[in-house]
C-alpha positions as CSV (number, residue, x, y, z in Angstrom):
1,X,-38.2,76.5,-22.6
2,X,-40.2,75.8,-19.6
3,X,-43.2,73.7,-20.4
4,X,-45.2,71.2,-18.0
5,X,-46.4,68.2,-20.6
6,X,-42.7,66.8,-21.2
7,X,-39.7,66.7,-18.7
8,X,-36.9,65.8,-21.3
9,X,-34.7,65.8,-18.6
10,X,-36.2,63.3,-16.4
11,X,-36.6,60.8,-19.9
12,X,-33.2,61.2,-20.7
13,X,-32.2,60.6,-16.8
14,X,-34.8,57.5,-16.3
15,X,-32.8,56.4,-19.7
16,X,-29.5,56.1,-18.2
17,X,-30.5,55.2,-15.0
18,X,-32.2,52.2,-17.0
19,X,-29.0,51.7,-19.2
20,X,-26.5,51.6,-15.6
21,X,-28.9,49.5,-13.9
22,X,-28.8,46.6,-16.7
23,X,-24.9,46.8,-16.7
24,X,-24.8,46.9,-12.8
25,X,-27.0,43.8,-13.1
26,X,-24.6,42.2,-16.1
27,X,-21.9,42.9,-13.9
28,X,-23.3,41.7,-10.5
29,X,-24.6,38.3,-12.6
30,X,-20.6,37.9,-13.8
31,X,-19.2,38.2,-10.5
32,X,-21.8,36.0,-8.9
33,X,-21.5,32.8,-11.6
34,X,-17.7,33.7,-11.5
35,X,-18.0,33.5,-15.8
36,X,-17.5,36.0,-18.1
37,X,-20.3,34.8,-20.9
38,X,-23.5,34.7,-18.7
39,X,-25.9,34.8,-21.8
40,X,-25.1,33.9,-25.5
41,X,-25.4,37.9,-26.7
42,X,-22.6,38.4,-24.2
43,X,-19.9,36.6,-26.6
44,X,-22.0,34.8,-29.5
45,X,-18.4,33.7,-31.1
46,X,-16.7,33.0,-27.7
47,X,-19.2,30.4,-26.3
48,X,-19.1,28.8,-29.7
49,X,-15.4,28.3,-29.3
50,X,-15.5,27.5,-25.4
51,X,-18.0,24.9,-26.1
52,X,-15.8,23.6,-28.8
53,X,-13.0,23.5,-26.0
54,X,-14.9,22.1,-23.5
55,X,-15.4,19.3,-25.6
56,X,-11.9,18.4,-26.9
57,X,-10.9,19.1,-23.1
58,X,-13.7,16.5,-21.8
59,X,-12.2,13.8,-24.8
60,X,-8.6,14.3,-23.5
61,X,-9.8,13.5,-19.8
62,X,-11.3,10.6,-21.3
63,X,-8.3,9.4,-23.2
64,X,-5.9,9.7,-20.6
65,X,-8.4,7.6,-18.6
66,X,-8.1,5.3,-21.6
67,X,-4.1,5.4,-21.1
68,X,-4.0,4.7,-17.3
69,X,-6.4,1.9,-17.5
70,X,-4.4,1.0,-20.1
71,X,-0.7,1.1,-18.0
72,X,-2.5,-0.9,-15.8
73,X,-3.1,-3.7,-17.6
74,X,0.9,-4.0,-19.0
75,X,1.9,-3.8,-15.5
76,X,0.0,-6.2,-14.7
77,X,0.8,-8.5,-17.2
78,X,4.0,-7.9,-16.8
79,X,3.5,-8.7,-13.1
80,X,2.5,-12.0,-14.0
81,X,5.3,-12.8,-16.5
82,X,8.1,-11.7,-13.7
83,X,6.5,-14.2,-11.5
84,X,6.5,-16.9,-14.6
85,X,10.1,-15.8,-14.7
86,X,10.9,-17.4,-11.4
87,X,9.1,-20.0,-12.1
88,X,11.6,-20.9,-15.0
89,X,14.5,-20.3,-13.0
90,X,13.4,-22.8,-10.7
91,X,11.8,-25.2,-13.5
92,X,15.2,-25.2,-15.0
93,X,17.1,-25.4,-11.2
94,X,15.3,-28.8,-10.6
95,X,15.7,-30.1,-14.5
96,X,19.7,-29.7,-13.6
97,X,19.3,-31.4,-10.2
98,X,17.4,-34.5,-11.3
99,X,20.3,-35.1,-13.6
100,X,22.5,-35.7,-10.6
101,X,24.0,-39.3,-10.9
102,X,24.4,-39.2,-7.3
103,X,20.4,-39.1,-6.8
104,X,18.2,-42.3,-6.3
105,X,15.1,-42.7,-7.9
106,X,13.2,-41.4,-4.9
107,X,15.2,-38.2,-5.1
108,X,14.5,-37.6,-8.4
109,X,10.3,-38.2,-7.7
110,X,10.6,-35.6,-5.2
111,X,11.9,-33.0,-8.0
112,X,9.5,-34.0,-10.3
113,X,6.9,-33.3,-8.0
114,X,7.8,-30.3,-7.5
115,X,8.7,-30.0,-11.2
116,X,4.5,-30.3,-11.8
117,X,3.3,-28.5,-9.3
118,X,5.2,-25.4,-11.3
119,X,3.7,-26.0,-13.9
120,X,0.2,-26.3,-12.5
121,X,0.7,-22.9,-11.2
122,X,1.5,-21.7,-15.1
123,X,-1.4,-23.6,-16.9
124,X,-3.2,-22.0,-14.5
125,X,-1.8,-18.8,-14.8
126,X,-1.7,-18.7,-18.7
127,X,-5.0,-20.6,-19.5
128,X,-6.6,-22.2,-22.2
129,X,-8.3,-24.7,-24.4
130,X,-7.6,-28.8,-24.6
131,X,-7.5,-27.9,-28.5
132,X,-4.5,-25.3,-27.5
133,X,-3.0,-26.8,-24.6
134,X,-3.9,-30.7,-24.3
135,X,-4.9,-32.1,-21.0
136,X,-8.7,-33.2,-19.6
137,X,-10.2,-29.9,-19.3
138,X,-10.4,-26.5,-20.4
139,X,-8.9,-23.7,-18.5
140,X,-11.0,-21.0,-19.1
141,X,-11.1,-19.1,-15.9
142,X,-6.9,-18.4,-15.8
143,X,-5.4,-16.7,-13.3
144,X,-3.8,-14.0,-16.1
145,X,-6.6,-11.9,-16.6
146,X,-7.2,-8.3,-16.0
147,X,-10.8,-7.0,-15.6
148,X,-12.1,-10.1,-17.4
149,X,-9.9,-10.1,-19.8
150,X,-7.5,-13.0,-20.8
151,X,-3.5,-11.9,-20.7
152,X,-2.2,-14.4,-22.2
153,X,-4.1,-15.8,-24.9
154,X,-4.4,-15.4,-28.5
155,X,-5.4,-12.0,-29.6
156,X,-5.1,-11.2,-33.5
157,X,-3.8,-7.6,-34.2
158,X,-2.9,-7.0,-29.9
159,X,-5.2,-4.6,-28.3
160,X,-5.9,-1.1,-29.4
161,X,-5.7,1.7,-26.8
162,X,-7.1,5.4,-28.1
163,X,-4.3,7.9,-26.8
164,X,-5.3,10.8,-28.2
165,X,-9.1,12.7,-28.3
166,X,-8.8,13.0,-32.1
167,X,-9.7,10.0,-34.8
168,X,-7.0,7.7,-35.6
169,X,-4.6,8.6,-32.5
170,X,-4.3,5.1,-31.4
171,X,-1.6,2.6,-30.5
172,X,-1.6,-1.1,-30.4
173,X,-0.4,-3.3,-27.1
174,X,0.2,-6.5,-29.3
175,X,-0.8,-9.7,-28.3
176,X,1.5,-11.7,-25.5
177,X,0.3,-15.0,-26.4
178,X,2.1,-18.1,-23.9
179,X,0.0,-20.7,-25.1
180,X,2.2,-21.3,-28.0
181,X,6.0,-21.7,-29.0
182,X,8.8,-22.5,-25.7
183,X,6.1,-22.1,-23.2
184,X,3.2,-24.4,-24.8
185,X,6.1,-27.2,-24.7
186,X,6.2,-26.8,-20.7
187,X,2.3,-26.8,-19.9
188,X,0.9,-28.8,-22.6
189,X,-0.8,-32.3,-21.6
190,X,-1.6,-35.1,-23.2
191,X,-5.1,-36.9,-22.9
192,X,-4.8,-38.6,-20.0
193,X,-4.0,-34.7,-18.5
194,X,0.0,-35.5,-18.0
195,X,2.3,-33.1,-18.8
196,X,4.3,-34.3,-21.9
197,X,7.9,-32.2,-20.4
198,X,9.4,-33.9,-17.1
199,X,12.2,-32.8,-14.9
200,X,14.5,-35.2,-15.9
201,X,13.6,-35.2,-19.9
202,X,17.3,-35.2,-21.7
203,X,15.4,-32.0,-24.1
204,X,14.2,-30.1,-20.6
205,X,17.0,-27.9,-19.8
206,X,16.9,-26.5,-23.5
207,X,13.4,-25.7,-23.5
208,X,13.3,-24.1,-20.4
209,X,15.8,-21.9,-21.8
210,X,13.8,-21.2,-24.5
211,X,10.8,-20.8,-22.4
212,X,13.1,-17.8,-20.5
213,X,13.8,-16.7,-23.3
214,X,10.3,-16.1,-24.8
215,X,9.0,-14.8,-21.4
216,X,12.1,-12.4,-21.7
217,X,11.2,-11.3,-25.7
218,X,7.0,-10.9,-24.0
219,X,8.2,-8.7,-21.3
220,X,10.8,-6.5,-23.2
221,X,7.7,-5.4,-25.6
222,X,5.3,-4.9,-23.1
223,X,7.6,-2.7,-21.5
224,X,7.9,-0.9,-25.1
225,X,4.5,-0.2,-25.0
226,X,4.2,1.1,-21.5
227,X,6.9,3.4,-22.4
228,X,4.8,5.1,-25.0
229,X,2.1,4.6,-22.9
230,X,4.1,7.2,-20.2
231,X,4.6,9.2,-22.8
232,X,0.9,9.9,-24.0
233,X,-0.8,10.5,-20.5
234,X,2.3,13.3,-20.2
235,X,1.5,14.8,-23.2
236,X,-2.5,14.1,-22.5
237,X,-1.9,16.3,-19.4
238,X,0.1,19.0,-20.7
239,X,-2.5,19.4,-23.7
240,X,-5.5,19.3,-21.0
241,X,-3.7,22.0,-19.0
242,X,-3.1,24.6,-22.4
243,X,-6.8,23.6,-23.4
244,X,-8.1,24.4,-20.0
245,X,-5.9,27.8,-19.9
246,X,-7.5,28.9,-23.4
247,X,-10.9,28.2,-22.1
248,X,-10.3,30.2,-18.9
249,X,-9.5,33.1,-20.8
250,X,-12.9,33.0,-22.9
251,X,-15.0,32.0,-19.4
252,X,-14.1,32.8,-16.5
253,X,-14.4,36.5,-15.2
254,X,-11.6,39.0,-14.3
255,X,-12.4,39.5,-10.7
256,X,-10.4,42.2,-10.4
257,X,-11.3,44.4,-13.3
258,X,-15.0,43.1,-13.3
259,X,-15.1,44.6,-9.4
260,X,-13.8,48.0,-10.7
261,X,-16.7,48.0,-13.2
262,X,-19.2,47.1,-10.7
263,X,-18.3,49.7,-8.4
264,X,-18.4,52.2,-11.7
265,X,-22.0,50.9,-12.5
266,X,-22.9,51.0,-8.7
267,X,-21.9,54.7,-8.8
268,X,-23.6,55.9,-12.1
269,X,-27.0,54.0,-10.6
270,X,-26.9,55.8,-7.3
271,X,-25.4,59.2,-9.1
272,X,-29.0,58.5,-11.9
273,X,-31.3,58.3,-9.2
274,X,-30.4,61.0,-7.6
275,X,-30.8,63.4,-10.9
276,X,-33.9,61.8,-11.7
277,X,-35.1,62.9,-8.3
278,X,-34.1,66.4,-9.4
279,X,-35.3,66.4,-12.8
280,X,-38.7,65.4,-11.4
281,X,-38.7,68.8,-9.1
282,X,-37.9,70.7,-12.5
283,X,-41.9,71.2,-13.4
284,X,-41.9,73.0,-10.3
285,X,-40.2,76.1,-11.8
286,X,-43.5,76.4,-14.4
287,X,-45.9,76.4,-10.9
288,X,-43.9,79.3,-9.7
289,X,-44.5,81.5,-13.1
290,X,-48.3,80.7,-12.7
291,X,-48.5,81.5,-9.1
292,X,-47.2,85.2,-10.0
């Protein structure tokens, strides 16, 4: 039927020229952001669970932050305690020296003063209170500290790291307190701010060993703890990765097949407006029939 009022043709053509432009747009929008889900009516149910994702993924990077920092601080507290650890050894060398009968007093002042100078360095190292470990003055400033906090002091239940990015997944560093037992015997004053264990004590030998001992029992569970600690940032970074791989596969655009669609969309748009150009000229069929 040839009429002059309506061109079904061009509508239907303007339609699908209006259909391959919006997914020519959809498409060049994907390629451009580089994600799949540009708007929420693109994947409603998708972006819900890649925003759930993206969440649990941002708590694991924080919790394996949480571990590192974490590592840190055993190593160096167990940094410290290797050092304290040759202190000992040589605490206990000098205890064994001044008990040689062959030494004159003089010899034996010269250990001893070396003998408190060692332990200067592990009062100050380990810290402390005049209530917990005697002397003059407090020592709250220690040298066993990490960020502020105090190693080797008491801490009731130990520290509690969060390993994992879901409630409860926590472990506990426990408490590596020096200010009591073997090694409060070696840097414990008295009043007047002497220390109450000398070098040539008949007792010193034994409590240094005991002292070596305790620093030995300290270290052994710190390095425990680090242990797991290894093992939670591997498994931290293995559950990032598969998290980040899930995500990926709801996001992020399929370059390849999202360029074969483009080119599809490109097509039909150029193909459209080039039929709508036609349908336009078919009204001039009807001018012909009048003009006879």
């Amino acid at each position: 039927m040839s009429v002059i009022n309506t061109n079904n043709q061009a509508v239907a053509g303007a339609r699908n020229l209006n259909s391959s432009q919006e997914m020519l747009g959809r498409s060049l929008t994907r390629l451009s952001s580089g994600s799949k889900i540009v708007n929420p009516s693109d994947d409603a149910a998708g972006m819900a669970v890649s925003a759930k994702l993206d969440a649990q993924s941002r708590r694991i990077t924080a919790a394996s932050t949480n571990v590192q920092n974490a590592v840190s601080y055993v190593q160096t507290a167990d940094g410290f305690m290797s050092g304290m650890t040759k202190i000992l050894s040589r605490l206990s060398e000098l205890a064994v020296l001044a008990k040689d009968v062959t030494k004159n007093s003089g010899d034996v002042e010269l250990y001893q003063e070396e003998f408190a100078s060692l332990q200067d360095q592990l009062r100050a190292t380990i810290g402390g209170t005049t209530a917990e470990v005697g002397g003059t003055s407090d020592v709250s400033s220690p040298l066993g500290a990490f960020n502020g906090q105090v190693l080797f002091g008491p801490k009731a239940g130990g520290v509690t790291v969060t390993i994992g990015q879901a409630v409860g997944q926590e472990m506990t560093i426990g408490e590596s307190n020096l200010r009591s037992g073997a090694m409060l015997e070696l840097i414990q004053q008295d009043a007047a701010g002497a220390y109450t264990l000398a070098s040539d004590d008949a007792n010193a030998f034994g409590k240094l060993t005991a002292a070596i001992h305790h620093i030995a029992s300290q270290r052994s569970s710190l390095g425990a703890a680090q242990s797991r600690l290894d093992l939670a940032a591997a498994t931290l970074t293995v559950e990032s990765e598969n998290l980040s791989s899930a995500n990926s596969r709801i996001r992020d655009v399929d370059v390849a097949e999202e360029s074969t669609r483009f080119a599809k969309y490109n097509i039909l748009v150029q193909s459209g407006t080039s039929m709508l150009a036609q349908a336009n000229q078919l009204p001039n069929s009807v001018l012909k029939l009048l003009q006879n």
